[in-house]
C-alpha positions as CSV (number, residue, x, y, z in Angstrom):
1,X,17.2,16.8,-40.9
2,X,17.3,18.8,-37.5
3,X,20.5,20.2,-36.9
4,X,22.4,23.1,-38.3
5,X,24.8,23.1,-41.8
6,X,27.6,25.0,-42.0
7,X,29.9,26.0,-45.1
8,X,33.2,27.6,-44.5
9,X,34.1,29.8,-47.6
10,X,37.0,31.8,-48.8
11,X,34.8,35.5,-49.1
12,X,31.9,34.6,-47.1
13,X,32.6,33.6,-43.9
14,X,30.5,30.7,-42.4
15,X,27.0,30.3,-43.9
16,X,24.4,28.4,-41.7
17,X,21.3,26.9,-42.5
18,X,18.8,25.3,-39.6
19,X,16.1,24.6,-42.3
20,X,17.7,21.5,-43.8
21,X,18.9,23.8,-46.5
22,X,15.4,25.4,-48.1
23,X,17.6,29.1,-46.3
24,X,21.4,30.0,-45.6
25,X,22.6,32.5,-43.3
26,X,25.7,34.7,-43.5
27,X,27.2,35.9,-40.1
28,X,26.2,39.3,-39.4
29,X,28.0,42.6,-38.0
30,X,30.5,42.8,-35.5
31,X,31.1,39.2,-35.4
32,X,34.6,37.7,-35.1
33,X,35.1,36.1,-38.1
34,X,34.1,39.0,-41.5
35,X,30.7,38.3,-43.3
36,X,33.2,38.1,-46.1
37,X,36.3,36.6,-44.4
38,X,37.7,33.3,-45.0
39,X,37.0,30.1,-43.5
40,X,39.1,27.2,-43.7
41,X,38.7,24.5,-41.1
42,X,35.3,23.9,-38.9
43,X,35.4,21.2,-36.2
44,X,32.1,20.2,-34.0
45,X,33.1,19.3,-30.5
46,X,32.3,15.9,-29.7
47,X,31.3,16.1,-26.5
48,X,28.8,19.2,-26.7
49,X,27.4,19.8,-30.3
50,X,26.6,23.3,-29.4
51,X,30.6,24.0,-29.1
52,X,31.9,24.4,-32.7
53,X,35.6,25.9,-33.1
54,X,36.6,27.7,-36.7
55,X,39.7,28.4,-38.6
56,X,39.6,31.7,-39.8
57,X,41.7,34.3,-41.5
58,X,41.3,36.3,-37.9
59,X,42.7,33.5,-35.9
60,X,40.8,30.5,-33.6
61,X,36.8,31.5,-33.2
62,X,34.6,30.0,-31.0
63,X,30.9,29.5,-30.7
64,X,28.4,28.1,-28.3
65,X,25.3,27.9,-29.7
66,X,26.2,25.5,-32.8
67,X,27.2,28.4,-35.2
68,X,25.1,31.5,-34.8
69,X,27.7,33.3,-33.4
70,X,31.3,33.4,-32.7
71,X,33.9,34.9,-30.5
72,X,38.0,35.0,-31.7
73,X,40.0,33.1,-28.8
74,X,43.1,35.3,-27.8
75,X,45.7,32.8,-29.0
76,X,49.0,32.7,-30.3
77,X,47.3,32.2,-34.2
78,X,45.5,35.6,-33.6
79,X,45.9,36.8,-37.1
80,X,47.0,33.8,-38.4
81,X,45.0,31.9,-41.1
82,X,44.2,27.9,-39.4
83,X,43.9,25.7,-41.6
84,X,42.8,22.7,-39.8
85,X,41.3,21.7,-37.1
86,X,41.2,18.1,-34.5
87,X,39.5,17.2,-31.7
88,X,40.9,14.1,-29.7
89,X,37.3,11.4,-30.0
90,X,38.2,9.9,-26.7
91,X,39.1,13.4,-24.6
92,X,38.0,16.4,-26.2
93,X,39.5,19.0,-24.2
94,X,42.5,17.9,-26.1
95,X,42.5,19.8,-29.7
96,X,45.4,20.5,-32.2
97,X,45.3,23.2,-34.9
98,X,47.4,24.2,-37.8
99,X,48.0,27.3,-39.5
100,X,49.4,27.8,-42.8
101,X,49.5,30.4,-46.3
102,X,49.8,33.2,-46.2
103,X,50.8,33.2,-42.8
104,X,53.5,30.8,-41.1
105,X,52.8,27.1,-41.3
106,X,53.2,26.5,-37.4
107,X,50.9,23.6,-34.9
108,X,48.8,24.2,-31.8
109,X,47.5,22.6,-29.1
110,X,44.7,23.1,-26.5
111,X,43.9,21.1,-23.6
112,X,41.0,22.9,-22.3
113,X,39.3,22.5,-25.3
114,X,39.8,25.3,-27.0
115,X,39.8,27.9,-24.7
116,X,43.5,28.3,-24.9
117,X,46.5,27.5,-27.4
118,X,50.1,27.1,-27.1
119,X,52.6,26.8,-30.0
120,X,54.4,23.1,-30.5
121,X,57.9,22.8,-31.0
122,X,57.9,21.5,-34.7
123,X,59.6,24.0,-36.8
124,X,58.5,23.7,-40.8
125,X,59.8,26.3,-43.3
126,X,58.9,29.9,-44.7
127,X,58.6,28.8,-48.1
128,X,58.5,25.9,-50.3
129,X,58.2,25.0,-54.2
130,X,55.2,24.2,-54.9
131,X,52.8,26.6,-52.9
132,X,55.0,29.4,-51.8
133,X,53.7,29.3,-48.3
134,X,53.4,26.0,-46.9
135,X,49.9,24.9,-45.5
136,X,48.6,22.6,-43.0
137,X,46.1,20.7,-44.8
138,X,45.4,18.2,-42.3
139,X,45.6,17.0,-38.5
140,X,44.5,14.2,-37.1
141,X,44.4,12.4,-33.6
142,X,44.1,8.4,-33.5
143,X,40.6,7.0,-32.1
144,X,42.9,4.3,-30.5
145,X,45.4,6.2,-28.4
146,X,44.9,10.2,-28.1
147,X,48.4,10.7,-27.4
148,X,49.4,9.8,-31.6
149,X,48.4,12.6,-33.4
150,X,49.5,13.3,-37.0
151,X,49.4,16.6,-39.1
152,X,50.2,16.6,-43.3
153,X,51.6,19.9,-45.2
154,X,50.9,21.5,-48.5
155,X,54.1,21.2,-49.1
156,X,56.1,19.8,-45.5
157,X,55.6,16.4,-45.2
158,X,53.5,13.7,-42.8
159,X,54.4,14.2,-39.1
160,X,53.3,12.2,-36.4
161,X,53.6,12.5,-32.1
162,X,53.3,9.9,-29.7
163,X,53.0,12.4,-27.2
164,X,50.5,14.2,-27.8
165,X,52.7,16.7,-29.5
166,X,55.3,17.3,-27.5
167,X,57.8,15.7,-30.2
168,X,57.2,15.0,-33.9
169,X,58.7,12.6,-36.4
170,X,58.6,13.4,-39.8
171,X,57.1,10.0,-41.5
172,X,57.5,10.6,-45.6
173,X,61.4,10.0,-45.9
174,X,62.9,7.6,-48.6
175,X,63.1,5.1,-46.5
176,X,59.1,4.8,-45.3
177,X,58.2,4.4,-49.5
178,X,55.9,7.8,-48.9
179,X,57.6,9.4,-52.2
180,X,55.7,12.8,-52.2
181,X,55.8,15.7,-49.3
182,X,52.9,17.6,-50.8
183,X,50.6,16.1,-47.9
184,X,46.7,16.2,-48.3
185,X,45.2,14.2,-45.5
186,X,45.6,12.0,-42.7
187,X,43.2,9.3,-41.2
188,X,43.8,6.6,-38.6
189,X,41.4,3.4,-38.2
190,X,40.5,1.6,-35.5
191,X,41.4,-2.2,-35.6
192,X,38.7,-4.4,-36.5
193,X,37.3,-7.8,-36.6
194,X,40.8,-8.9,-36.2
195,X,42.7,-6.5,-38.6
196,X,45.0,-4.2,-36.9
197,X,45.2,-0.3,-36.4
198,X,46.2,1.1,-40.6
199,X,47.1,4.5,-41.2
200,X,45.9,6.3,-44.5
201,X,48.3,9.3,-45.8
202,X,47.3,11.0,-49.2
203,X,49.6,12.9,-51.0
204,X,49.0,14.9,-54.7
205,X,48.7,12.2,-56.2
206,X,48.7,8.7,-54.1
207,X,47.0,6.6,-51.0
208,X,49.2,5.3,-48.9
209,X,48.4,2.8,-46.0
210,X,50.2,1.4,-43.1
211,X,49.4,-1.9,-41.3
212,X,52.6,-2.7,-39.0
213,X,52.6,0.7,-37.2
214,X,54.0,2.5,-40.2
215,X,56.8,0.1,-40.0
216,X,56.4,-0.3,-44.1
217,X,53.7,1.5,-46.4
218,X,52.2,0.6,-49.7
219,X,51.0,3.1,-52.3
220,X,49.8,3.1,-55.6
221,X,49.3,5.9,-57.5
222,X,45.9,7.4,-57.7
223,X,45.8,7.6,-61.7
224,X,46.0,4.0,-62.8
225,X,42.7,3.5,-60.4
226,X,40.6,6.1,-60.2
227,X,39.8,7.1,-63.8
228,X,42.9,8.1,-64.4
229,X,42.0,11.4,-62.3
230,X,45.2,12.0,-60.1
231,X,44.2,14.9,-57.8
232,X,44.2,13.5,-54.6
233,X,41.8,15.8,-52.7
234,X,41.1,14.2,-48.9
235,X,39.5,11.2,-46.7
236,X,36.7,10.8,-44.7
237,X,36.1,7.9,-42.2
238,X,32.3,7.8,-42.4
239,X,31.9,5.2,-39.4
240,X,32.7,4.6,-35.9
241,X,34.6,1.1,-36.8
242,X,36.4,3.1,-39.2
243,X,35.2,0.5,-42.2
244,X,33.6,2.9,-44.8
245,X,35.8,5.5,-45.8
246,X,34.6,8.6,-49.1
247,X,37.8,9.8,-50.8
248,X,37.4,12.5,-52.7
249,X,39.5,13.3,-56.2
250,X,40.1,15.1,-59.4
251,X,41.6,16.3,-62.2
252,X,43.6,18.8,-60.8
253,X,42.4,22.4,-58.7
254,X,40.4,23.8,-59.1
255,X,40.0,20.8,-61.5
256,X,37.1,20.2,-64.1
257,X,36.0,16.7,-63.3
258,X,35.8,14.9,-59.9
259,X,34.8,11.9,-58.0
260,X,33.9,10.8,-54.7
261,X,34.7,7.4,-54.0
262,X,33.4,4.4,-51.5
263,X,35.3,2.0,-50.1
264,X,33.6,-0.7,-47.0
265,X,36.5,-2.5,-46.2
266,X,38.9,-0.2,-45.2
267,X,40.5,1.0,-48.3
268,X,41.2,-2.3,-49.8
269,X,38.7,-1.4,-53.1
270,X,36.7,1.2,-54.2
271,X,33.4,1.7,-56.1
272,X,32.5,5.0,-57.7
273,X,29.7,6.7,-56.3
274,X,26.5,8.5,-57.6
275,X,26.8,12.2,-58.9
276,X,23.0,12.9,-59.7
277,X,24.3,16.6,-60.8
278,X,28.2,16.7,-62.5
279,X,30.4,19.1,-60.1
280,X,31.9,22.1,-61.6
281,X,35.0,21.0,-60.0
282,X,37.1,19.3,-57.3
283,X,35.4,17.9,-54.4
284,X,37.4,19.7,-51.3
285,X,36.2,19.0,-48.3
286,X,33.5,16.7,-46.5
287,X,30.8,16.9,-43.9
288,X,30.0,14.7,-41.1
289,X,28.8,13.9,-37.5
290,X,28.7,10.2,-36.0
291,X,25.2,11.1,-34.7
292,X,23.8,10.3,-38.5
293,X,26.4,8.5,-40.3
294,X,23.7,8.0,-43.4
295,X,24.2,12.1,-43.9
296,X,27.4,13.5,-45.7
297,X,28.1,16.8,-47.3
298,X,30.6,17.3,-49.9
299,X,31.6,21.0,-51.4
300,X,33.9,21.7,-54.9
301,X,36.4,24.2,-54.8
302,X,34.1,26.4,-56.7
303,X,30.8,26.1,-54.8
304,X,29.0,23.2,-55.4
305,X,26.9,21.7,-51.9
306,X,26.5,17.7,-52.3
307,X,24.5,15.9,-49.8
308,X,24.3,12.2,-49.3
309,X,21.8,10.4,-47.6
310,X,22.9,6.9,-48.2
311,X,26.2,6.7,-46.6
312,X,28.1,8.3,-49.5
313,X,26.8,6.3,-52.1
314,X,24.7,8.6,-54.2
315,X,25.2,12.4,-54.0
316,X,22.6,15.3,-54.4
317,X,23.0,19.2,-55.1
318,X,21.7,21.4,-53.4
319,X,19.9,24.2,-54.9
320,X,22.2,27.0,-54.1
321,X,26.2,27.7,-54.8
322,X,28.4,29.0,-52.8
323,X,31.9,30.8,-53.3
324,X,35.0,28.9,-52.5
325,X,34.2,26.3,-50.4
326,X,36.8,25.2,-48.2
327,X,34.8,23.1,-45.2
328,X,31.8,22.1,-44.5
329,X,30.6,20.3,-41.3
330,X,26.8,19.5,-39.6
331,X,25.8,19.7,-35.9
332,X,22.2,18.0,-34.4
333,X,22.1,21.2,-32.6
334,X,19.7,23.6,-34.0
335,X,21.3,27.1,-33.3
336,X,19.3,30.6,-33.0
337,X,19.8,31.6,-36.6
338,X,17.6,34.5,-38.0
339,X,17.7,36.4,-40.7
340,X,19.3,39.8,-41.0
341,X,17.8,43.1,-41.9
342,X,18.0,44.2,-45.3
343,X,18.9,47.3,-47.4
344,X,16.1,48.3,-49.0
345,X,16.3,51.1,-52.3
């Protein structure tokens, strides 16, 4: 593989690797985001995979040479833990950001891609009962309009703009069917071979999908069909016609077993995929970059590195573990990483 692999930890930073993962690099000194800070959201720019944008403890970081190094943008989430991070596919200057535990659950906006931030008039609470501090787990922006963009909180709710963030409608209410507000990811797909636009919003413990332009949503919950694991972790679409999505679930966090799931038509059923090596818990977070949609990375809550080659349906480990990982993404830009001196006794 020729690119650059990066892991976003909570007490190491980012760690790179340029090698196709034989070495891994921490930051180094004087960097914006600590050697042994937290990472929580990585997003590659689409339009430049040298540009990569990362949700630190410190606030929004930037860096232009695919991950060797990274600047803090002055923002309004300086000192601010983000949480997550979207670019909009069709016009990337557009991103959104959301922030979350232990700071103040709060959404972001760029339209210079990155550069700068304001703060978006949604207001969420201080506190809530299952986390505390709510989080912003996910935020996504449509591939079909740019202007709907959606965001999911740990615990808050679905929320979705149809103008590009300038308003927001909170989507999980007793009437939509979407029973749970403990949010864990969003994804919107494209129509296709003559199936409309569908919306996917996990919760806990459910999948719920929308057809009619979330007019009505069906759920089922995710025990009764996926080995009665209910932890319902997060979504990946793994292909530009938005037909193969990898869902990823367990038995609770940091859980003891897990599962990543396949699905290639759309979400309507699902087949188990390979685990060559058993996780030593919940798979949190995925990799990707439409430039090879055959390679995926997958990381547990407590360190485990999976990589598919195969579209998702087997899964290797790779030989090292990490601390917490929390997101993991790949770039086909190779960036200057070298090693760092060492302390020698």
């Amino acid at each position: 593989m020729k690119g650059t692999i990066l892991v976003g930890t909570a007490g190491q930073g980012i760690l790179r690797s340029v090698d196709d993962g034989a070495t891994w690099h921490r930051l180094g000194l004087k960097e914006a985001i600590e050697f042994d800070g937290v990472v929580r959201a990585i997003a590659v720019d689409p339009s430049d995979p040298a540009r990569i944008l990362a949700g630190a403890d410190a606030g929004m970081c930037l860096s232009t040479d695919g991950g060797a190094h990274f600047s803090r943008v002055d923002s309004p989430m300086n000192g601010l833990t983000v949480w997550a991070i979207a670019f909009d596919p069709a016009n990337p200057k557009n991103v959104y950001a959301g922030t979350g535990a232990p700071s103040r659950a709060r959404m972001f906006r760029s339209t210079d891609g990155g550069l700068s931030w304001q703060t978006l008039n949604v207001e969420l609470p201080e506190f809530c009962k299952g986390v505390n501090r709510p989080r912003i787990l996910s935020v996504c922006v449509s591939p079909v309009d740019g202007r709907e963009v959606w965001f999911g909180v740990e615990e808050g709710g679905a929320w979705r703009s149809l103008d590009g963030g300038d308003s927001w409608e909170r989507m999980d209410t007793p009437e939509s069917g979407i029973s749970n507000s403990d949010i864990h990811a969003i994804a919107v797909l494209p129509p296709h071979d003559g199936a409309p636009v569908k919306r996917v919003v996990l919760t806990v413990n459910s999948v719920y999908e929308s057809s009619d332009d979330c007019a009505t949503w069906s759920g089922k919950a995710s025990k009764e069909r996926f080995d009665a694991m209910y932890y319902t972790r997060t979504v990946q679409v793994a292909d530009a016609a938005g037909t193969r999505l990898l869902l990823a679930i367990g038995d609770g966090t940091p859980g003891t077993r897990t599962a990543i799931y396949r699905s290639d038509d759309r979400g309507a059923s699902w087949e188990r995929a390979l685990l060559h090596t058993a996780p030593n818990s919940t798979v949190w977070a995925f990799g990707a970059h439409p430039s090879d949609p055959s390679l995926l990375f997958a990381g547990t809550k407590y360190g485990h590195l999976l990589r598919s080659m195969d579209g998702g349906r087997s899964w290797f480990k790779e030989w090292r573990d990490f601390s917490e990982i929390t997101s993991v993404a790949w770039t086909p830009f190779v960036a200057p990483v070298t090693a760092h001196p060492q302390s020698i006794n």
